[in-house]
N, C-alpha and C positions, 0 to 999 in steps of 0.2 A: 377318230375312233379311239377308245381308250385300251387302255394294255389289258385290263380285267374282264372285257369284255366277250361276249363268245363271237368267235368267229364265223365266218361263214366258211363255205366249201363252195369249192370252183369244180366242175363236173361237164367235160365238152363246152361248150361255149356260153353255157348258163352257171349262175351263181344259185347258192342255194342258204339260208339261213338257219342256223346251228339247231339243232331239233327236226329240221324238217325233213319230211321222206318224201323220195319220187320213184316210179319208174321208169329207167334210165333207156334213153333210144339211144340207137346204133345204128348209125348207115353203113349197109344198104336195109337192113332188116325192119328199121321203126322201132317201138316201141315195144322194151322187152316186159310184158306183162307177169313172165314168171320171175322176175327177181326184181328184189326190194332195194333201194341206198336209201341213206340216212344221215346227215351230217352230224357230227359230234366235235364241236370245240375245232373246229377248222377242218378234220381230216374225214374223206369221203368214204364208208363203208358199205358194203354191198353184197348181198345174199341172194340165192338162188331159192325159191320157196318147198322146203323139203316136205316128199310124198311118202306117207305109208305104204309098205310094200304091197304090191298087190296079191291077192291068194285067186285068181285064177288065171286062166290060160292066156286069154284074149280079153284084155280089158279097154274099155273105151271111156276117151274124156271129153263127154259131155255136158256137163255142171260145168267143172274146172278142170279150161285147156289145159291148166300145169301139170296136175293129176290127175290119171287114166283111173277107174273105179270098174270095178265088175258090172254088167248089164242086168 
């Protein structure tokens, strides 16, 4: 590999290639669908998918399990 080159990111037992996004599993849980990683030039970053507040009482998420939305 060459020094100039972008690296990859190592993320649990998989490697991932510089640019690319996954959603990362975790045992016991599986696969966390509400948060994003991303490799960037070797270093692995990783986000939680942020929600709009919700404006009522009792919101339910059924579109997107991440985000709860009004009925």
């Amino acid at each position: 590999m060459q020094a100039d080159a972008p690296r990859a990111c190592r993320f649990g037992r998989r490697w991932y290639l510089n640019n690319e996004s996954w959603h990362p599993s975790v045992p016991p849980f599986g696969e966390m669908k509400c948060i994003l990683c991303w490799c960037v030039s070797g270093e692995t970053h990783c986000q939680r998918q942020e929600c709009p507040p919700s404006a009522c009482a009792s919101p339910a998420s059924r579109d997107n399990p991440c985000c709860a939305k009004c009925r």
